[in-house]
DRENBA-71551 format. One record per residue (C-alpha): x, y, z; residue in three letters. Coordinates in steps of 0.001 Angstrom, whole numbers, padded with zeros to 6 digits, always signed. Example, Ala and Ser with C-alpha at 12.3 -4.5 7.8 and 13.67 -1.06 7.14 Angstrom:
residues 2
+012300-004500+007800ala
+013670-001060+007140ser
END
This chain:
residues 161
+078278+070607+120474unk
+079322+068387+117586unk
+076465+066162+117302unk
+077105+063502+114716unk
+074627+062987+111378unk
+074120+059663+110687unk
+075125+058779+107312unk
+073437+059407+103998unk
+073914+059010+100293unk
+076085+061736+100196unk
+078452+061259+103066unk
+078438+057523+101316unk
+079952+058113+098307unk
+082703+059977+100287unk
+083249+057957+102395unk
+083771+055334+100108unk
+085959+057290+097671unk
+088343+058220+101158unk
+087450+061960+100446unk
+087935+063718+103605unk
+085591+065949+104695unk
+084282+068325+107404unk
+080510+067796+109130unk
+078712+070915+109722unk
+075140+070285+111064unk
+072670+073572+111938unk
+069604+074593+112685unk
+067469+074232+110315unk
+065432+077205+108811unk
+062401+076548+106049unk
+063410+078912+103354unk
+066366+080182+105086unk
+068813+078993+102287unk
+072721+079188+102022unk
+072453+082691+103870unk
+070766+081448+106154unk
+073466+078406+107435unk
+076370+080867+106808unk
+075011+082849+109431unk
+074891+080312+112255unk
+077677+078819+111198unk
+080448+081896+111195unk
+081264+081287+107491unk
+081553+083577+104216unk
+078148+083128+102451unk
+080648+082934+099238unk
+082042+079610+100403unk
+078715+077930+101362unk
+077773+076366+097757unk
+073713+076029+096980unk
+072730+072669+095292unk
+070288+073622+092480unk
+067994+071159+090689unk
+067263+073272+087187unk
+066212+071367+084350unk
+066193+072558+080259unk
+063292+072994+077712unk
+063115+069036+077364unk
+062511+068880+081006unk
+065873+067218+081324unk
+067300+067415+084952unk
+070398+068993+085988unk
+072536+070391+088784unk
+073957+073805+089469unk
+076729+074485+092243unk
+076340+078099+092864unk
+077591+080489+095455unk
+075127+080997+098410unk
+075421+084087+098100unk
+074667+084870+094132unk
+071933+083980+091482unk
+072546+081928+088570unk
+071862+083780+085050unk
+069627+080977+083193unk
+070185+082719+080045unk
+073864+082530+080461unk
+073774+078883+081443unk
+071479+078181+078770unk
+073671+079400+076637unk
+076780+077815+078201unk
+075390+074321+077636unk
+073915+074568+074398unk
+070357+074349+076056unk
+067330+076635+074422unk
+066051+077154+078314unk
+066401+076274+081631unk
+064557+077072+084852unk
+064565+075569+088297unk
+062657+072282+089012unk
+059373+072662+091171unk
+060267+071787+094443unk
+058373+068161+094238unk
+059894+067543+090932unk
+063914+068442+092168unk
+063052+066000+095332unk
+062124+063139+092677unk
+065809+063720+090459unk
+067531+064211+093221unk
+066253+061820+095987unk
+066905+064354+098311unk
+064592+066984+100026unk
+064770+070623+098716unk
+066880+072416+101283unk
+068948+069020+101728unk
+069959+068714+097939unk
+073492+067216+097806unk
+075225+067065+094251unk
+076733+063512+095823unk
+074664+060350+096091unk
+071777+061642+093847unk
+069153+059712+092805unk
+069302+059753+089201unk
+072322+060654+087358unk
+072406+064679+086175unk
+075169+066377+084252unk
+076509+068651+087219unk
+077530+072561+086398unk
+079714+074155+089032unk
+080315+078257+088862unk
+084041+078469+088397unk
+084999+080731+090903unk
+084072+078188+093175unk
+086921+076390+091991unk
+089143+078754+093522unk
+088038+078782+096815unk
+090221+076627+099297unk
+087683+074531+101405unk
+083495+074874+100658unk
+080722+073717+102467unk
+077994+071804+100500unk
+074843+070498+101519unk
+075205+066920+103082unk
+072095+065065+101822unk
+070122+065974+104718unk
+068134+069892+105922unk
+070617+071094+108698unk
+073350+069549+107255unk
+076691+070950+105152unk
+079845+068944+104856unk
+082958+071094+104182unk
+085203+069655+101082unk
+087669+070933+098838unk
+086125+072318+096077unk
+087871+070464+093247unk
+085984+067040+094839unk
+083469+068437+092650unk
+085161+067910+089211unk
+087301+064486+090471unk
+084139+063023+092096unk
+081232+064289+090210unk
+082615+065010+086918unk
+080792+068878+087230unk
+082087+071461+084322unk
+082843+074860+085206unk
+080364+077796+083710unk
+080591+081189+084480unk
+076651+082178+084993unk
+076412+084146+088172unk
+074376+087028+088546unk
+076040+089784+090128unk
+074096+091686+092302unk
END
């Protein structure tokens, strides 16, 4: 039941780069998260990367990759990037960076341009799905698309739980 998604900023800018990549739509679950799609889709929570708007103590925007399955330490990213703070974006404000809904945040195609942080395990992984641009919607890639593409750095600031 492959139903296509019609296009969107993300799956524009890859598109137009000739990055190949995978289309994963779901079922859609307010609140249900990366867990949540890595259920109904058969796939390794690990793999399935959450797009988070955060933004720093000057209310400057950015984006963290992060595993679906972990937290991100602020404190360690803070500290990472050479911010005093940072804490996620209210849901209204993310959607205005980002041009995207929250719970269809893609890192590609974003409104406004936002230095990008990935986790760097994620790096290692061979194939991860990221959301699409849309809710219901991940798009499987290769990982280092992430650095080539959207220029992210790597920071080590997952919580383990």
């Amino acid at each position: 039941m492959a139903k296509h998604v019609s296009e969107t900023p993300a799956t524009q800018l890859l598109k137009a780069n000739k990055l190949a990549f995978t289309e994963h739509p779901y079922e859609y679950l307010e609140h249900g998260g990366a867990l949540h799609s890595a259920e109904v889709l058969g796939f390794d929570p690990f793999a399935v990367v959450k797009t988070l708007i955060m933004q720093d103590q000057d209310a400057k925007p950015l984006v963290v990759l992060m595993h679906g399955n972990r937290k991100v330490s602020t404190k360690n990213l803070a500290r990472q990037i050479g911010a005093k703070s940072v804490a996620p974006c209210l849901p209204e404000v993310a959607n205005r960076h980002s041009g995207y809904l929250v719970g269809g945040t893609s890192p590609f195609g974003t409104r406004r341009d936002m230095p990008i942080y990935i986790e760097s395990s994620i790096l290692e992984l061979p194939k991860i799905l990221i959301n699409g641009g849309r809710r219901g919607y991940l798009v499987g890639i290769d990982p280092q698309v992430c650095l080539s593409l959207l220029g992210a750095q790597a920071v080590q600031c997952a919580l383990l739980d």
